[in-house]
KEDREN-643946 format. One record per atom (N, C-alpha, C): atom name; residue number from 1; x, y, z. Coordinates in nm, 2 decimals. Atoms other than C-alpha are relative to their C-alpha. Layout:
PT    a     k       px       py       pz
PT   CA   NUM        X        Y        Z
...
This chain:
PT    a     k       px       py       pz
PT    N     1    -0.08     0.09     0.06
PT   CA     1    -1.53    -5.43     1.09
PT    C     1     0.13    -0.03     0.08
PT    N     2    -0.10     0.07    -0.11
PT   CA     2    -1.25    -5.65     1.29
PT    C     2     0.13     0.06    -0.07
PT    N     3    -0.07    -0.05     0.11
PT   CA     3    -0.88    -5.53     1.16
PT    C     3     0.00    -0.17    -0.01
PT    N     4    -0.05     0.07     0.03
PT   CA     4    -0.71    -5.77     0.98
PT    C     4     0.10    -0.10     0.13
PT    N     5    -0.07     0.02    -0.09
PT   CA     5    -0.51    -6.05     1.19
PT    C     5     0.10    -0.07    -0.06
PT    N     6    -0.13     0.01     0.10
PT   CA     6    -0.14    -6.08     1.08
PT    C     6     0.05    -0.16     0.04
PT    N     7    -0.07     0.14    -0.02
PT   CA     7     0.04    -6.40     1.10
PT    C     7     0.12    -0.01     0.06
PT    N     8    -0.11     0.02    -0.13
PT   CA     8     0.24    -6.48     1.39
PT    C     8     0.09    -0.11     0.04
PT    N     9    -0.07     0.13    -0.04
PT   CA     9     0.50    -6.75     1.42
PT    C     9     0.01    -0.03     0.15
PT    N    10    -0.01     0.01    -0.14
PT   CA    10     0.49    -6.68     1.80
PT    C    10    -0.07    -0.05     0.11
PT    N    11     0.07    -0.01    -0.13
PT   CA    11     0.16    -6.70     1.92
PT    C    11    -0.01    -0.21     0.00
PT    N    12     0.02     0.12    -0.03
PT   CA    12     0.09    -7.00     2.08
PT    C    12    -0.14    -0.02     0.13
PT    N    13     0.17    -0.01    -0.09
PT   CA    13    -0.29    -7.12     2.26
PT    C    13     0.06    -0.14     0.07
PT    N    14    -0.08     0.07    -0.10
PT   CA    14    -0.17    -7.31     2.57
PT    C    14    -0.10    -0.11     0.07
PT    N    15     0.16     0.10    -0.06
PT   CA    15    -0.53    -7.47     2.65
PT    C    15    -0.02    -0.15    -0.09
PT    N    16     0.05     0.13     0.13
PT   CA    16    -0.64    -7.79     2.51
PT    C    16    -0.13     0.04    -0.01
PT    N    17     0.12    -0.01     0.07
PT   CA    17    -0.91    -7.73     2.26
PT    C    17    -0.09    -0.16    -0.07
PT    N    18     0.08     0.13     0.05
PT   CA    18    -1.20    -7.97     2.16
PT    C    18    -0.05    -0.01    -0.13
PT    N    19     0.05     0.02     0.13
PT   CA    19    -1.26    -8.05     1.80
PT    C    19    -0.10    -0.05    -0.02
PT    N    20     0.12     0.10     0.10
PT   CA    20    -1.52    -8.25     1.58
PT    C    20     0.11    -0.10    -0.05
PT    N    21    -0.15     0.11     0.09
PT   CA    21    -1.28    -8.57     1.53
PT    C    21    -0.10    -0.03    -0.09
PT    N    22     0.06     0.10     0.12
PT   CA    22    -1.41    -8.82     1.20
PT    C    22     0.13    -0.09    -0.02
PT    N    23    -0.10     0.11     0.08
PT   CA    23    -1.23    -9.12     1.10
PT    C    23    -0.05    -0.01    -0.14
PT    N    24    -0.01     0.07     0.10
PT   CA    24    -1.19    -9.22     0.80
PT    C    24     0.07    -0.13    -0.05
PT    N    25    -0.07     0.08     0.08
PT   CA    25    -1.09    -9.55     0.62
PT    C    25     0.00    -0.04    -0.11
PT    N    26    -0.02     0.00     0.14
PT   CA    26    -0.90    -9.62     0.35
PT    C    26     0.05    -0.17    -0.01
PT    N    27    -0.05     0.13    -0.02
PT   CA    27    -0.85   -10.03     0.35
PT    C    27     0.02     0.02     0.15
PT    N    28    -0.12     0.00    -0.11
PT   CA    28    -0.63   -10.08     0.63
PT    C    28     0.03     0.10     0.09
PT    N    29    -0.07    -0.20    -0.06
PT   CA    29    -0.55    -9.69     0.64
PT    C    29    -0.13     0.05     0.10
PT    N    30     0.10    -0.07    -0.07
PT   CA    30    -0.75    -9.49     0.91
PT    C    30     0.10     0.15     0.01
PT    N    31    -0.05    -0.10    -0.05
PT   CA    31    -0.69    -9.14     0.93
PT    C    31    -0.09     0.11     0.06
PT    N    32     0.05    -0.04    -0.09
PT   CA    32    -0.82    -8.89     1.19
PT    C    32    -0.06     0.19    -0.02
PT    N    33     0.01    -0.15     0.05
PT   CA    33    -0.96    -8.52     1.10
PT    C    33    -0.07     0.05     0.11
PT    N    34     0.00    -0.08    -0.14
PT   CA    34    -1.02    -8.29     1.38
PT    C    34    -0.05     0.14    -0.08
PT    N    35     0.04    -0.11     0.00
PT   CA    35    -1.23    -7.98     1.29
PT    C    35    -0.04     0.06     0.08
PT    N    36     0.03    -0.08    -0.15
PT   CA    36    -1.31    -7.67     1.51
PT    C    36     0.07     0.13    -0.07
PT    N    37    -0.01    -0.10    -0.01
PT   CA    37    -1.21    -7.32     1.56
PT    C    37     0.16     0.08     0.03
PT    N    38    -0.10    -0.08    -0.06
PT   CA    38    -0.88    -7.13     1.57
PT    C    38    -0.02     0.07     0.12
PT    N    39     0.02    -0.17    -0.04
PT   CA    39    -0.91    -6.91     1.88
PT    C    39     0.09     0.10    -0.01
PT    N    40    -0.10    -0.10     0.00
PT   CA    40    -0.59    -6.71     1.82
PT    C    40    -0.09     0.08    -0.12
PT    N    41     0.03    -0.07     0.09
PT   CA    41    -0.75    -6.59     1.48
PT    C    41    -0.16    -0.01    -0.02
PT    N    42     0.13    -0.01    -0.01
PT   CA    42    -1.10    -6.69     1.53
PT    C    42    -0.09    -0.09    -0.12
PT    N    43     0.00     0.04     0.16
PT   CA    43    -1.10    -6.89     1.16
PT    C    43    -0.04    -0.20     0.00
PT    N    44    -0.01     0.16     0.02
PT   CA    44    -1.25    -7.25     1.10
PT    C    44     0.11    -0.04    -0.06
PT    N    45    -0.14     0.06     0.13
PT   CA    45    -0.96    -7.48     1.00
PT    C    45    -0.06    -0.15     0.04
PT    N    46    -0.02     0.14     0.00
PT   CA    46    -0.95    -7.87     0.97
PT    C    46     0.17    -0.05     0.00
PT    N    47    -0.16     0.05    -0.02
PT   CA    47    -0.63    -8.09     1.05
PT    C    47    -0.02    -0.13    -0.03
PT    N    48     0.01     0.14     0.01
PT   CA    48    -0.60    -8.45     0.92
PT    C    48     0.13    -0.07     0.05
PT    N    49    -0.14     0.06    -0.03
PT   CA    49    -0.34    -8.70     1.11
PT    C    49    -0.05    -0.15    -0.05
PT    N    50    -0.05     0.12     0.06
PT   CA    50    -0.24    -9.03     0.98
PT    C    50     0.12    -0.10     0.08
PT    N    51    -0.04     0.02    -0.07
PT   CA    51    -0.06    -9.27     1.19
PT    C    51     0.14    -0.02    -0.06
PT    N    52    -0.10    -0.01     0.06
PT   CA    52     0.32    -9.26     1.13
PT    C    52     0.05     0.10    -0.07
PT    N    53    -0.03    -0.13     0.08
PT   CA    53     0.29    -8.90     1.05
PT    C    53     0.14     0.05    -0.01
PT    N    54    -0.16    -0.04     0.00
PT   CA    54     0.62    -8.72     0.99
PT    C    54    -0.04     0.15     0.08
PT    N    55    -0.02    -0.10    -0.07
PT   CA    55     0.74    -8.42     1.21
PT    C    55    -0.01     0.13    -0.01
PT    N    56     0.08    -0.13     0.00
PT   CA    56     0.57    -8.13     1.26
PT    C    56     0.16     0.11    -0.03
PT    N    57    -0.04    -0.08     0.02
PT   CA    57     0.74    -7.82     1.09
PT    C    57     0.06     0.10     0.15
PT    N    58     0.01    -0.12    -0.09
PT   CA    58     0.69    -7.56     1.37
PT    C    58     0.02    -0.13     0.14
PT    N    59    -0.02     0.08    -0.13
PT   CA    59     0.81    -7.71     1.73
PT    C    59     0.06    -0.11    -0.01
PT    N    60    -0.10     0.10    -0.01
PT   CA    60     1.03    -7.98     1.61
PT    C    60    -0.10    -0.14     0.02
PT    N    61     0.06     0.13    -0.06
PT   CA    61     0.92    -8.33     1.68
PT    C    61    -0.05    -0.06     0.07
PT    N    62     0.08     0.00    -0.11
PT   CA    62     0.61    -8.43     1.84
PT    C    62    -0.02    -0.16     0.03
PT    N    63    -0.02     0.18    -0.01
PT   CA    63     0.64    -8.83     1.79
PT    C    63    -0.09    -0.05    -0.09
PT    N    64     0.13     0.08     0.10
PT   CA    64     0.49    -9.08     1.57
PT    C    64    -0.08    -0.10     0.09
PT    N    65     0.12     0.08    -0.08
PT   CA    65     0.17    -9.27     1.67
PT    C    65     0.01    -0.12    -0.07
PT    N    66     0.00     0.13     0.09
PT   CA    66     0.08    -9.60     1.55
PT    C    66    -0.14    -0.02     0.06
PT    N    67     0.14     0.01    -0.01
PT   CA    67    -0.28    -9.54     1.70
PT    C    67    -0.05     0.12     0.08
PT    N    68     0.07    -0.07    -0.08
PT   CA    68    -0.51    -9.28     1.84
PT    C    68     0.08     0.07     0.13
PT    N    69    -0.02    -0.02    -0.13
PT   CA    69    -0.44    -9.30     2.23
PT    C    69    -0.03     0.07     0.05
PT    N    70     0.07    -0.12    -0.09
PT   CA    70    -0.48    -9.03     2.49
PT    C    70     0.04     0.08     0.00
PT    N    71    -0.05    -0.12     0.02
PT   CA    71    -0.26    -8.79     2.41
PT    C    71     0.00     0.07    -0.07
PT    N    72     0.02    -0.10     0.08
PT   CA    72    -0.31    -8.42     2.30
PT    C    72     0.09    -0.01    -0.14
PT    N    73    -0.08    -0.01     0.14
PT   CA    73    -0.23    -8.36     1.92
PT    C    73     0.02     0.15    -0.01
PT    N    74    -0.02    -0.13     0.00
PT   CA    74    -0.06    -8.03     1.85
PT    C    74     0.02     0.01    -0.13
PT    N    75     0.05    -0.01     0.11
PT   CA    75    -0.10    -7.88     1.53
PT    C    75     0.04     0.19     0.01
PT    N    76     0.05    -0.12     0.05
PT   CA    76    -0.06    -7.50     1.34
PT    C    76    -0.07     0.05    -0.05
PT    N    77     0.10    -0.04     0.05
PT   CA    77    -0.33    -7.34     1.29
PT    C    77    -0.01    -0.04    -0.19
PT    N    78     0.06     0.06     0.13
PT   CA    78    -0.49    -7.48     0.93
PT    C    78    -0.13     0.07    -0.07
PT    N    79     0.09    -0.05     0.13
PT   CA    79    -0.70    -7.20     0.80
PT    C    79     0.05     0.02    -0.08
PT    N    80    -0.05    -0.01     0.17
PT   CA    80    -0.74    -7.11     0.46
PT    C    80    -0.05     0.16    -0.01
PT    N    81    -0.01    -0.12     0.08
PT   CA    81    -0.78    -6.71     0.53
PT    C    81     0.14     0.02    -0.04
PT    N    82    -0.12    -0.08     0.06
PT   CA    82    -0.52    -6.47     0.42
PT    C    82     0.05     0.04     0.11
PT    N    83    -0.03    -0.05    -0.11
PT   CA    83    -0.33    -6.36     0.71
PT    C    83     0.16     0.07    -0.06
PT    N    84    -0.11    -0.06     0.05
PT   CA    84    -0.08    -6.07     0.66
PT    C    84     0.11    -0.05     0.03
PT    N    85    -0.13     0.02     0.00
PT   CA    85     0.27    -6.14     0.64
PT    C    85     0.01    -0.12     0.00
PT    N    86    -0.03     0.13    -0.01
PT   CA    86     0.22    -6.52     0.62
PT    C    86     0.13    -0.03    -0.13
PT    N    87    -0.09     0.01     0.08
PT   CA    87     0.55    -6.64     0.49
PT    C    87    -0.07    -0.13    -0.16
PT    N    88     0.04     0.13     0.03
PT   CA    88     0.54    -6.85     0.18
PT    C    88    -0.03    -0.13    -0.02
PT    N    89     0.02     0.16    -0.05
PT   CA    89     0.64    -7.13     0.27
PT    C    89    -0.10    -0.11     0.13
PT    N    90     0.14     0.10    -0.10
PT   CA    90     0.33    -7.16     0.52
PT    C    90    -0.16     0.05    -0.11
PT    N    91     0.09    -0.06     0.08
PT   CA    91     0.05    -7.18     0.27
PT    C    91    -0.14    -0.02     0.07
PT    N    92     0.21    -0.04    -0.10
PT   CA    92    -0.27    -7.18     0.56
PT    C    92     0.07     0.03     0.14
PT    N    93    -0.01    -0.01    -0.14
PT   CA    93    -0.30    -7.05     0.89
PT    C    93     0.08     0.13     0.03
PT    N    94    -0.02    -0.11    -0.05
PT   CA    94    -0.23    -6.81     1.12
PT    C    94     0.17     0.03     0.07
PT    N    95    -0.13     0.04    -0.14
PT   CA    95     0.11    -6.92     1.31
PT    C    95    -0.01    -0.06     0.09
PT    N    96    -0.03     0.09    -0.15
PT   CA    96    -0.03    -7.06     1.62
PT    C    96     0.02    -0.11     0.00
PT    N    97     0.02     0.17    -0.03
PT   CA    97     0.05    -7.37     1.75
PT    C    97    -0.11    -0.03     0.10
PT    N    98     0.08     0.01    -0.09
PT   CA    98    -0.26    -7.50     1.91
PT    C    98     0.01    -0.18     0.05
PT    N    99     0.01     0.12    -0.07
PT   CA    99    -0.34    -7.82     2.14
PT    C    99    -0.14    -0.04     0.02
PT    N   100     0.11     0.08     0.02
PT   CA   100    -0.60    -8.06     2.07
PT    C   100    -0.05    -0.11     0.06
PT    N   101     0.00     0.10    -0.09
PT   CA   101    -0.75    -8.29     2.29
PT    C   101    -0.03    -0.15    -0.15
PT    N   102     0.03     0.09     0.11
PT   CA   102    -0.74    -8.64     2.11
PT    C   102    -0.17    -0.03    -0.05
PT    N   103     0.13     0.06     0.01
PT   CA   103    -1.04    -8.85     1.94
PT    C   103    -0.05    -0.05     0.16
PT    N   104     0.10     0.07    -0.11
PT   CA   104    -1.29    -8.98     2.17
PT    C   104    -0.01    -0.13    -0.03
PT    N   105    -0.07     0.15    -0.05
PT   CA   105    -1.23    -9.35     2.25
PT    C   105    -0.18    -0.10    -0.09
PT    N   106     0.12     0.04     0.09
PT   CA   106    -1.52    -9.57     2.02
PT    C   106    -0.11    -0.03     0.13
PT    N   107     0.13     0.02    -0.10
PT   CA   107    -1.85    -9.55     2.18
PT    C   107    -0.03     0.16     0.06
PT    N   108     0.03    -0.13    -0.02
PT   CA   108    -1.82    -9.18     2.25
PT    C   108    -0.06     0.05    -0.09
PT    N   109     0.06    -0.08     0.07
PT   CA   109    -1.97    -8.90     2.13
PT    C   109     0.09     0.11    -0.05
PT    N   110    -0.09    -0.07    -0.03
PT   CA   110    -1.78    -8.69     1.97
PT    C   110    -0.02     0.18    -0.05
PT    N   111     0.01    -0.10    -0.01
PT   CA   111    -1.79    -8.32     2.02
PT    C   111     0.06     0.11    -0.05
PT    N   112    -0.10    -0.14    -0.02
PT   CA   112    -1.65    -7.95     1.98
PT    C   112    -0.07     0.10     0.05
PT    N   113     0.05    -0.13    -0.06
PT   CA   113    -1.64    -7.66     2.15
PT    C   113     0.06     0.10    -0.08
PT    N   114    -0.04    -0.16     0.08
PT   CA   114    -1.58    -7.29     2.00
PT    C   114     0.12     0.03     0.04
């Protein structure tokens, strides 16, 4: 049995990781869900962005989109285990901040890796 992995405001995964994007639309609205793998804690999470999102808690302000494009999305970890000492005010996840390579451009395929 693995121990437990506690919750870390610090760590931080410096690679860009490849998700499972999905769009969705809502009318007009499209928004972007990115599933995959924590590797700091090992935990499936999902992350949904929305364009004109507001500013990421952890790391201050990463900018608002107004589409897709080519640049990495960064994100805290979004699982739903228990991770010791998670403060309250973070109700999923582990701490990390991880880096996400964007959607894949229409006509791709779109992938993940572990």
């Amino acid at each position: 049995m693995t121990p437990p992995i506690p919750y870390d405001p610090d760590a931080v995964h410096t690679a860009t990781l490849t998700f499972r994007w999905v769009m969705r639309r809502n009318g007009d609205d499209a928004s972007y869900e990115a599933s995959g793998t924590c590797p700091v804690c090992t935990c499936p999470m999902t992350r949904t962005w929305t364009f004109g999102q507001p500013p990421v808690a952890k790391g201050g302000f990463f900018g608002r989109r107004k589409e897709p494009g080519p640049e990495p999305y960064y994100t805290v970890c979004q699982c739903r285990t228990l991770h010791m000492n998670r403060p309250a005010s973070e109700p999923r996840g582990c701490g990390a901040l991880l880096t996400i390579a964007p959607p894949p451009a229409p006509g791709h395929s779109a992938g993940a890796t572990p």
